[in-house]
N, C-alpha and C positions, 0 to 999 in steps of 0.2 A: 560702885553704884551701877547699875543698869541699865539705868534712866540717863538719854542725854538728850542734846540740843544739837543737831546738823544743821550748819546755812545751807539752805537749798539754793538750786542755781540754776541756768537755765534751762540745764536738758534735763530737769526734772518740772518742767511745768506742767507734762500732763496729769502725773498725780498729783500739783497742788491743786489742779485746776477739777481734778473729781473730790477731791477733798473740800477743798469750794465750797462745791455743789452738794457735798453733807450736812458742812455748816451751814450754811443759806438754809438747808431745806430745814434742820433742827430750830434753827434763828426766824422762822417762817409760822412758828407758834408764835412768837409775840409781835409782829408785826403785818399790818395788811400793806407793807410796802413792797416786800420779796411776793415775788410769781415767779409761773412755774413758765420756762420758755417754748415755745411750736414744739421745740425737740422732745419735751418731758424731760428736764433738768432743768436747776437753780444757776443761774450761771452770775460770775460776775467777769467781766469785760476789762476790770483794770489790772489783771496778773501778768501777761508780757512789761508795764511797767515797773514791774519790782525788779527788772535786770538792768533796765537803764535808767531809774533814778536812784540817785546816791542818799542815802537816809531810809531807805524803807528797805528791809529783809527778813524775809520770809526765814524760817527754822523750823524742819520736823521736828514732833517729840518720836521720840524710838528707846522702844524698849523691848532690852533683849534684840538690837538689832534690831527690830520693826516698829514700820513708822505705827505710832496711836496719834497720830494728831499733829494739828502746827500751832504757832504763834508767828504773829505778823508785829514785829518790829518798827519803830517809828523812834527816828533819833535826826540828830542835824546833821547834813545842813539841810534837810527835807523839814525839822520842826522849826518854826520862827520864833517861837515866845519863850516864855519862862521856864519850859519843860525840857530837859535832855534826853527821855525816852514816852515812847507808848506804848503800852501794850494795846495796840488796834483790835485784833482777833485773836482769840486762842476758843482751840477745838480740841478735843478728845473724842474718841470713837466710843460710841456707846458702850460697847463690851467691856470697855474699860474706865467708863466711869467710876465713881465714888469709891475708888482702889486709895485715893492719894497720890494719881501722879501726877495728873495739871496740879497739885499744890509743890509734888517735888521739879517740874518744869518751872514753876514761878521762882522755886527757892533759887537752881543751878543758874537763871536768868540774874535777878538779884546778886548772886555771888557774884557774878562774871561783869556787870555794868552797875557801877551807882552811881546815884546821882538823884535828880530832880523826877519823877515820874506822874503818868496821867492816864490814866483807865478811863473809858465811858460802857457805860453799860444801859440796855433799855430798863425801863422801869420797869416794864411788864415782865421779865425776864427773872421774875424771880431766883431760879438757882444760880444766875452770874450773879446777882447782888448778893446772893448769899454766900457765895464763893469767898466774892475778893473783900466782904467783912471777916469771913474766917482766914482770909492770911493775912489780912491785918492784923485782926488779934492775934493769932500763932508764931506772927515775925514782930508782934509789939511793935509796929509800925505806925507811928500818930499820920495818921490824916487827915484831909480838910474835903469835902461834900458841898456838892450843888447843884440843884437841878438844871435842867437846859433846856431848850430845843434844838434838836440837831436833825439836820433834813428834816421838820416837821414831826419829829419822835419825843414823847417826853423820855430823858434820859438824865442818869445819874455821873455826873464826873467827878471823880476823887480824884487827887493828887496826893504823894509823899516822895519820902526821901530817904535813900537808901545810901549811907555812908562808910 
C-alpha cells in the first residue's frame, strides 16, 4: 500500500502548523467561529501542545512518500471517559480529495488501534458527515449519534467500536 500514517514530531511542526492553517481555512466554510488572523492565516495556537501532552498525536497521511494531509489523534490518558480514541481532525489536501484516501487513512487507523472511539463533526459540515456515514457503512461499523453543542457549534458525535 502507498498510503501510510507518520507520527509527526516536533521538528515537524511548521508543516503541521501550515497545514493548520488549510484545514481551518477549509473548516472556515461551516463556521463563523474560525477568522482569519492580522497575518492573513487561520492559525490555531494549541500545536506546540501535541509534543508535550501525552494522549494527543498528530499523523501525516502520505502518499507515495508525500504528506496529503493529517489526522489528530486523541487516546488516554489525555481522554477521561468512556472513549479510548478520537479522531479530533483529519484533513486531506484538496487535490486529493475524493480519490479514497482519508477512507484508506481511517481503514490503516482502525487496523492499527481498537477500541472504543468518538468522531464530532459540525453539522454544517456536510461532506464530514458524509464521510464518516460512508465508513461506517463500508467498515459495517454499528454506531450511536447525537447532537451537541460544542464551543457553541451544533455538532454531530458518534461513537463505535472497532475490535
Amino acid at each position: 500500500m502507498t498510503l501510510s500514517l507518520k507520527e509527526a514530531t516536533g521538528k515537524d511542526e511548521q508543516t503541521l502548523t501550515n497545514l493548520y492553517s488549510l484545514y481551518l481555512h477549509d473548516l472556515s466554510a461551516y463556521t463563523d467561529s474560525i477568522k482569519l488572523s492580522e497575518e492573513g492565516t487561520f492559525q490555531f495556537d494549541g500545536i506546540p501542545s501535541f509534543w508535550t501532552t501525552v494522549g494527543i498525536t498528530p499523523y501525516f497521511i502520505t502518499f507515495h512518500e508525500e504528506i496529503i494531509g493529517f489526522l489528530l489523534l486523541l487516546e488516554r490518558p489525555f481522554l477521561k471517559k468512556d472513549n479510548d480514541y478520537g479522531v479530533n481532525d483529519l484533513f486531506i489536501l484538496n487535490r486529493f480529495k475524493g480519490k479514497g484516501l482519508g477512507k484508506q487513512a481511517i481503514h490503516l487507523l482502525l487496523q492499527q488501534k481498537k477500541g472504543k472511539y468518538f468522531v464530532i463533526e459540525l453539522m454544517e459540515n456536510e461532506p464530514a458527515v458524509a464521510f464518516w456515514k460512508n465508513i461506517y457503512r463500508e467498515f459495517h461499523l454499528d454506531f450511536e449519534e447525537r447532537r451537541e453543542l460544542v464551543d457553541e457549534e451544533e455538532c454531530l458525535i458518534q461513537t463505535f467500536t472497532v475490535s
